[in-house]
VOMI-972661 format. One record per atom (N, C-alpha, C, CB): residue in one letter; x negated, y, z. Coordinates in steps of 0.05 Angstrom, whole numbers, plus 5000, padded with zeros to 4 digits. Glycine has a CB too. Layout:
BEGIN
AXYZ/...
This chain:
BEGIN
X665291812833/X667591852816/X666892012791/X669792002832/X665592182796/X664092362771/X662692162743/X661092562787/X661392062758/X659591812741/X661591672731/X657391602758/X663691562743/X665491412729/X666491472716/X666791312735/X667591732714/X669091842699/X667591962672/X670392032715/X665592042673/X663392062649/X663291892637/X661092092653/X662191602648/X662391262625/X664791232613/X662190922642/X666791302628/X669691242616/X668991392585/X672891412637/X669691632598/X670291892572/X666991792541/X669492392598/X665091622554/X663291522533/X664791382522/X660991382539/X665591272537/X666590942524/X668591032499/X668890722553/X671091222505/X672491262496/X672491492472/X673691262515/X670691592468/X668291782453/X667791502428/X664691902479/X666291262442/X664591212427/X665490932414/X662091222441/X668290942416/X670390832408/X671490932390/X671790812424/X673191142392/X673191342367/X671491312343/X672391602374/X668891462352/X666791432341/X667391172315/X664691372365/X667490982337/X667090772309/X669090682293/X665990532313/X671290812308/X673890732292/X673790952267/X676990742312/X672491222278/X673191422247/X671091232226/X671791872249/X667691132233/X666291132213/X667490852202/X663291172219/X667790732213/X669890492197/X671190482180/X671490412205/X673990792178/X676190772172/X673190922143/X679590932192/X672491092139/X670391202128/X668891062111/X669091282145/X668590822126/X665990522105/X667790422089/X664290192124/X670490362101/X671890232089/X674990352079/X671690032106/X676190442084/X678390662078/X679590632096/X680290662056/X682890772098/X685090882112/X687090552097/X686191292100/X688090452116/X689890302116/X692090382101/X690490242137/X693990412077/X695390552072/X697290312059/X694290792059/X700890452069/X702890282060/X703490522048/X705090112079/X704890412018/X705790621992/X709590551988/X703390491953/X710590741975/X712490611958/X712990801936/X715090521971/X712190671917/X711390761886/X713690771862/X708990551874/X714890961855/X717190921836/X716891081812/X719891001849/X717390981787/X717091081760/X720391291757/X716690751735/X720391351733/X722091551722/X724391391716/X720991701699/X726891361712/X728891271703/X729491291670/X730691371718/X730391071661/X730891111627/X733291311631/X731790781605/X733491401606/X735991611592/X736991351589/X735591861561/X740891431581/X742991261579/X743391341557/X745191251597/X744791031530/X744691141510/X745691341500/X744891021499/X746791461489/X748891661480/X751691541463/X747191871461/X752791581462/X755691471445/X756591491419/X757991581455/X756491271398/X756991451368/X759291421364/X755391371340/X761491591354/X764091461343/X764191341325/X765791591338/X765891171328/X767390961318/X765490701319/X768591031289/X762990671336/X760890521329/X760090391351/X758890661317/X759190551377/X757790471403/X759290621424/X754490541405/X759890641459/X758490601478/X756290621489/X758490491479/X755690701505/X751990781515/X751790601531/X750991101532/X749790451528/X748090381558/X747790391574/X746890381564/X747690501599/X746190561616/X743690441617/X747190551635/X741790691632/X739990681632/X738290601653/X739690821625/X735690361656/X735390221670/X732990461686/X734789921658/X732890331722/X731290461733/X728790511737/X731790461744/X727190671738/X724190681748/X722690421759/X724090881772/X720890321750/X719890111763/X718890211798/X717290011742/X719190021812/X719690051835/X717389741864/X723490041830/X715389891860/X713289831875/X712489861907/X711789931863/X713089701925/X711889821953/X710089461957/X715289951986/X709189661989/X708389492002/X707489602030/X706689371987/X710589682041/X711889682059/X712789432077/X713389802051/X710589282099/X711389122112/X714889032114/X710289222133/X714688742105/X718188702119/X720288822091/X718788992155/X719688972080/X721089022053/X719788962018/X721489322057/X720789042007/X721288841972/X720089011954/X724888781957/X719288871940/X718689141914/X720389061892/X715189161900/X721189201864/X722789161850/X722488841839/X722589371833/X725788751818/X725288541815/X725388221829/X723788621810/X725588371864/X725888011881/X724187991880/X727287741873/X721188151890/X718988141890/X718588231920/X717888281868/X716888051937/X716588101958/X714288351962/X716087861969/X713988481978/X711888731988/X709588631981/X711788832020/X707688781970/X705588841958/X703488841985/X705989111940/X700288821981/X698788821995/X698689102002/X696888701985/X698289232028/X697189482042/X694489632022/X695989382076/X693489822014/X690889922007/X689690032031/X691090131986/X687890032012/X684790182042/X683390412026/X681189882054/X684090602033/X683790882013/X681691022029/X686991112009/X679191132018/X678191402026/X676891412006/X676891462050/X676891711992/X675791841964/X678591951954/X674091611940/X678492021930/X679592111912/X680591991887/X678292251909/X683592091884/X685491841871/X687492001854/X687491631895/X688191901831/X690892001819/X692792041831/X691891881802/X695492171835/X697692181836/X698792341810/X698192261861/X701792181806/X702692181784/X705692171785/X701591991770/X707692421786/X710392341795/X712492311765/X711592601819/X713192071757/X713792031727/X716792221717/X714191661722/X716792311706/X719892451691/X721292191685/X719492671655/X723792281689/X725792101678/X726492191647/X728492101698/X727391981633/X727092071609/X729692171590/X725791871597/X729692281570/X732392391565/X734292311555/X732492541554/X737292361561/X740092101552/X739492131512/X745092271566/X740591951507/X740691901471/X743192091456/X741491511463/X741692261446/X743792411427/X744892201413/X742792631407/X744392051395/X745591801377/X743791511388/X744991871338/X746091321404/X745291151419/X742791161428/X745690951411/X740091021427/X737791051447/X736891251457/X735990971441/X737491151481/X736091441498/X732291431503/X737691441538/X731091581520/X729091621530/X726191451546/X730091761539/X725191211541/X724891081573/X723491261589/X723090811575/X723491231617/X723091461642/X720591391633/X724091451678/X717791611653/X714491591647/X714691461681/X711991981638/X711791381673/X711191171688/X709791351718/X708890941669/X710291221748/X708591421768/X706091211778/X710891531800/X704191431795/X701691271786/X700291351817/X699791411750/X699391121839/X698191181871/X695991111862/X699191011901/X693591211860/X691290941866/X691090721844/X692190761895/X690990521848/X690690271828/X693190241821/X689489981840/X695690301838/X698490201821/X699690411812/X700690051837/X700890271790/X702790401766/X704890171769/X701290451729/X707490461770/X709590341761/X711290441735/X710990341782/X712190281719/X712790271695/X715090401692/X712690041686/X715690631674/X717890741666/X720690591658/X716990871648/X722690721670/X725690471659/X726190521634/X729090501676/X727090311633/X727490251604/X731390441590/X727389811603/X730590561568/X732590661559/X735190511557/X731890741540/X737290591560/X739590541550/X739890501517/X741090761559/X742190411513/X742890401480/X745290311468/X741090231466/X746590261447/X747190241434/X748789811424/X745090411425/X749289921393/X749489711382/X745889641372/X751889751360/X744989711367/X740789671363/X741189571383/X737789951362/X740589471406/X739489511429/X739089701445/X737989461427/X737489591470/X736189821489/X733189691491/X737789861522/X731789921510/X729089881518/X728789721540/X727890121523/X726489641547/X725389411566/X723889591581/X723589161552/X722889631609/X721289791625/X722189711645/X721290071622/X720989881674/X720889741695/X722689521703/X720889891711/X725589801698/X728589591689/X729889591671/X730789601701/X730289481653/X731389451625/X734089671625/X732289111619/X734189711608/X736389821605/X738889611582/X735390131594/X741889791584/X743489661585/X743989651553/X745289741604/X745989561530/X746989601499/X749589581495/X745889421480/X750689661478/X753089601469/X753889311460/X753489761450/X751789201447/X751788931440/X752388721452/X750088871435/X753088541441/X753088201457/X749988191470/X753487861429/X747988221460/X746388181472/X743788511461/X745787841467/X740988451468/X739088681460/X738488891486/X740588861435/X739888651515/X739288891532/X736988881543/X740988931553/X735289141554/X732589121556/X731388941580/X731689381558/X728888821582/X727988551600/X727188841620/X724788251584/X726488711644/X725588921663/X722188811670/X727888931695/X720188951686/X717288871696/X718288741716/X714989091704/X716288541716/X715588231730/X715088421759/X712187991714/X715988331779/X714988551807/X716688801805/X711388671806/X718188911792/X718889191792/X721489331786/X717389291775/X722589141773/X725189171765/X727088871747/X724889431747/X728988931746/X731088761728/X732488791705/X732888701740/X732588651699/X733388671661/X736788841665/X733888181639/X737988961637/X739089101634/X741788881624/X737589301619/X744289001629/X746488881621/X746888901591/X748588981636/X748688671577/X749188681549/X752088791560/X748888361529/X753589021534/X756389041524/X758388781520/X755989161498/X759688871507/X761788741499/X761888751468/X764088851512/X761188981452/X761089031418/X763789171419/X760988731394/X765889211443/X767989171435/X769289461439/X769088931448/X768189501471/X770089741487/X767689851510/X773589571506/X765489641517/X764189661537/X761089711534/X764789451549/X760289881544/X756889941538/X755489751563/X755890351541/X753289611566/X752989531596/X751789741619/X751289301596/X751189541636/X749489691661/X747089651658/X749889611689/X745489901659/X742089841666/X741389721689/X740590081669/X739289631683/X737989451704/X737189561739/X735189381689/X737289481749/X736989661770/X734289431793/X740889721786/X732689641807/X730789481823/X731289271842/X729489631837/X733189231849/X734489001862/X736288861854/X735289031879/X737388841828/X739188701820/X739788781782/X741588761842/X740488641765/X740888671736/X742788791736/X741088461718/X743488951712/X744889091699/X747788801695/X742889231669/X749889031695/X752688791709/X752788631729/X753488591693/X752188581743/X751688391756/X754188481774/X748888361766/X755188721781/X757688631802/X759888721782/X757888811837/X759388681751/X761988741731/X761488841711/X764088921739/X762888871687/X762388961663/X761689181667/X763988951647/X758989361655/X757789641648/X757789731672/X759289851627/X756989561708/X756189651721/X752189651718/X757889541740/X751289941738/X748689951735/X747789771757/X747590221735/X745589681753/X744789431777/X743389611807/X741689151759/X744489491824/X743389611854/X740089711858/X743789331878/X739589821871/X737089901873/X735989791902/X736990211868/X733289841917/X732589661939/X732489901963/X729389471933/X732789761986/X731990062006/X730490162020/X733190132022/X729490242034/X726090262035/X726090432069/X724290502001/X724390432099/X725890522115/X721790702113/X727990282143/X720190702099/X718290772099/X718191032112/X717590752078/X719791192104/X720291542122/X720491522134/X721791742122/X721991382159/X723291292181/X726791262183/X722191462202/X727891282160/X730591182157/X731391152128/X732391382171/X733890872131/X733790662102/X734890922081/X736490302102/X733390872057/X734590962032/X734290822011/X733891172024/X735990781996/X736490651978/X735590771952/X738990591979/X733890661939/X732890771909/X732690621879/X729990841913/X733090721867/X732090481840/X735390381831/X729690121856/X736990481827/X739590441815/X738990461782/X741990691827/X740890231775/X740690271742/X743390541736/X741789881721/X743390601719/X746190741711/X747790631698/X746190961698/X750390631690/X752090551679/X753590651651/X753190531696/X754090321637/X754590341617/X758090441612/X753490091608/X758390661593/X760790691586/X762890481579/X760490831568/X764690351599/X766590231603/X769890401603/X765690101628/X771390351574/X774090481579/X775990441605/X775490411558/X775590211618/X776190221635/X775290411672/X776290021628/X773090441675/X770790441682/X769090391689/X770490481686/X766590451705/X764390221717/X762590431733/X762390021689/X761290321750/X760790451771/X757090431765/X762390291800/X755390631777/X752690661773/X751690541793/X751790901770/X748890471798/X748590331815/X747390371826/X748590191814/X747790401859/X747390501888/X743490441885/X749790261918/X743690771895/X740190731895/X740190981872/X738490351883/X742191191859/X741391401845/X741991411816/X738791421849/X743091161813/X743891071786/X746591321771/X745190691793/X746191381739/X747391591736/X750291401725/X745691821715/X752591611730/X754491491720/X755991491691/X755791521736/X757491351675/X758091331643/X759291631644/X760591041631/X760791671617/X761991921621/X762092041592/X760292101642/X762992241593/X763192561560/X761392761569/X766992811554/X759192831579/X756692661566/X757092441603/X752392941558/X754392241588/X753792111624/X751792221638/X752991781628/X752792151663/X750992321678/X747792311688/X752192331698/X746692521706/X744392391702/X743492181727/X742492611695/X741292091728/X740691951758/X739992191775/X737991711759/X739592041801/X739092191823/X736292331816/X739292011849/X735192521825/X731892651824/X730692441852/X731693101834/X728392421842/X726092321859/X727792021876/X724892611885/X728991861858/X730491651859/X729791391837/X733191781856/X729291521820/X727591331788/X730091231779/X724891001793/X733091411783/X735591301784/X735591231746/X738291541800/X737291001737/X737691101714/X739391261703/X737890971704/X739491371682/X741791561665/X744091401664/X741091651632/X746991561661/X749491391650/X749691411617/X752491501663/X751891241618/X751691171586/X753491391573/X752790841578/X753191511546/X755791681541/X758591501529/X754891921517/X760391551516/X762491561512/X762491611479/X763691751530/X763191331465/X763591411431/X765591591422/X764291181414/X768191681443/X769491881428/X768292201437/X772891831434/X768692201423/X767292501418/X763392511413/X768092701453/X762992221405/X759792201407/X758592371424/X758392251383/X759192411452/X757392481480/X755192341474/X758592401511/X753492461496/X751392431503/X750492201528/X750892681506/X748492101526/X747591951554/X746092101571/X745991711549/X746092011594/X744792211605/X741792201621/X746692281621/X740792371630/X738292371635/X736792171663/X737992661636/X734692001657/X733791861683/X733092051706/X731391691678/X733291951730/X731792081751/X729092081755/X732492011770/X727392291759/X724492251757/X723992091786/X722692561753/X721791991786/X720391781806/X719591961835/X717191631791/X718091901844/X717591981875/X714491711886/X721691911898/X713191831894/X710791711907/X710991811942/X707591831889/X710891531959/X711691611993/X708991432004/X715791472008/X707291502010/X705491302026/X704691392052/X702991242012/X704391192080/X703891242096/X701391182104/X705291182105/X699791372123/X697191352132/X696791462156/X695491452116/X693991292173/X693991462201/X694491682208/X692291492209/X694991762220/X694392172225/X691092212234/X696792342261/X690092052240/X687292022241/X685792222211/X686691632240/X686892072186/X686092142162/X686592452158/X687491972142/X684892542142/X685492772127/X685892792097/X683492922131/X688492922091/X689192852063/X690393082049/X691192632062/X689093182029/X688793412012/X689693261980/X685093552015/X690693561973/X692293451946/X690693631920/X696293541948/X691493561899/X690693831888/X692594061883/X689593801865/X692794261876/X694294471865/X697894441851/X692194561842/X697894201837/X699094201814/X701894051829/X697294041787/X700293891857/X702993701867/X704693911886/X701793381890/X707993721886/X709693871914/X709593651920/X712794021916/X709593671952/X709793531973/X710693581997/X708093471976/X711393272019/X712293462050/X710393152062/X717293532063/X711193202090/X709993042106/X711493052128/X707493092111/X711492882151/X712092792178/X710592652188/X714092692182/X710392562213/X709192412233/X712192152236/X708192662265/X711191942226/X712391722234/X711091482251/X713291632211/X711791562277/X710191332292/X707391372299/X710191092277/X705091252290/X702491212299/X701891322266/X701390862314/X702991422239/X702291582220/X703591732207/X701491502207/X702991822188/X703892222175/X704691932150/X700092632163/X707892062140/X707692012115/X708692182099/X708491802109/X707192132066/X706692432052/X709592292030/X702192542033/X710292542023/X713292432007/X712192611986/X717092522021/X711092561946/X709892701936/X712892711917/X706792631927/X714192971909/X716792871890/X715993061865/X720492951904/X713093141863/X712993221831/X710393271830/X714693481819/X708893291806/X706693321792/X706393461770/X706093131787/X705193661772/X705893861739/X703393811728/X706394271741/X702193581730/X700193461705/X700293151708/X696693571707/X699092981699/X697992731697/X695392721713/X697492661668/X694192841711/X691292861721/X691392961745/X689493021706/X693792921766/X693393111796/X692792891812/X696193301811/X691493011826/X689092821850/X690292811881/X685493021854/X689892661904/X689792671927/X686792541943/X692192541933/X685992701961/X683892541972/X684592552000/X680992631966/X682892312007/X683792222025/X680892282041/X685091962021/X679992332070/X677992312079/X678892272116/X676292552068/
């Protein structure tokens, strides 16, 4: 029984063994979901514009079974060990006189996701992950191929549109609504992220689910660590639009792995299942690192 029980405990030693130098030759299996900053919503001029809302954070996973922005199916898994950027993007700021801000872009490893595109005006708006929305018949911003959706057009008349949102365009369930965002169960329960914000509608209009900011005297801002967009302001009293939600980086990896950050990031973690996943919701540089070993 002794002897048997020794080969076992080899076996199972030398099993290990090759599963760490493996994960080692070759990396850590890792599912991400990667979100940029939200555009600012335009701001309101009297007698002239309406704000935009502002479209959301480009919006990247590849999270088995779920979407990445845009009606883009999940992205391939990475295989990480060494040392890598992380990058949590600012959302960007609402438009004192129509165009607002586009959000900065967040950054895992090889992927970047692209900042949303600003809100605006009678000019237009900006184009980024998700376009943002205009006062105009048309000029509303296009969204990234994989990442997000284009931004709603106005009316010229009374109505600013909806920013684009990661699962759906700007208007899409009504005038100067912000477009839906996608939901993601990566933590271990669904949340919804990547809302466009909404464009100043006298009547009103609703932001869109996933963090999206709403119209308003000034509009509001998106959700934090959501890539929500800004709402649009209001031409009487030339308000303001309001500010995007900054992005958020969530990737999951064995608990096997060891994973060190540098200085500059906040972060949390849990044990989900058979891995730890790290939820990073800020970066006080461009240049902050995670390694993985």
């Amino acid at each position: 029984m002794a002897v048997t029980s020794m080969a076992n405990s080899s076996i199972r030693d030398f099993r290990k063994f090759n599963t760490m130098s493996a994960f080692q030759n070759l990396g850590f299996p890792v599912q991400y979901l990667v979100i940029a900053g939200g555009g600012g919503g335009g701001g309101g001029v009297a007698a002239t514009s309406n704000g935009g809302g502002g479209g959301a954070g480009g919006y990247r996973s590849s999270v088995t079974g779920e979407n990445s922005g845009g009606g883009a199916s999940a992205e391939s898994a990475l295989s990480l060990v060494g040392t890598y950027t992380v990058t949590v993007g600012a959302g960007g700021p609402g438009g004192t006189s129509e165009l607002g801000t586009n959000g900065s872009n967040s950054v895992f490893a090889t992927v970047t996701s692209v900042g949303g595109g600003a809100g605006g005006g009678n000019a237009g708006a900006n184009s980024g992950g998700s376009g943002g929305g205009c006062f105009s018949a048309s000029g509303a911003g296009t969204g990234t191929t994989g990442q997000g959706f284009a931004g709603g057009n106005g009316n010229a008349t009374t109505a600013g549109g909806g920013g684009g949102g990661a699962g759906e365009a700007g208007n899409s369930d009504g005038l100067g609504d912000g477009g839906d965002g996608v939901a993601s169960s990566i933590t271990g329960s669904s949340v919804t992220r990547g809302g466009g914000g909404a464009g100043f509608l006298t009547a009103g209009s609703t932001p869109g689910d996933g963090g999206g900011g709403a119209a308003g005297a000034p509009g509001s801002a998106g959700t934090v660590n959501t890539g929500g967009g800004g709402g649009g302001g209001n031409q009487a009293g030339s308000s303001d639009g309001g500010a995007g939600g900054s992005g958020v980086v969530i990737f999951s990896i064995p608990t096997s792995a060891t994973v060190t950050f540098s200085a500059g990031v906040t972060q949390t973690s849990a044990v989900v299942g058979v891995n730890r996943v790290y939820t990073v919701t800020a970066t006080s540089t461009t240049s902050e690192t995670v390694t993985i070993s």
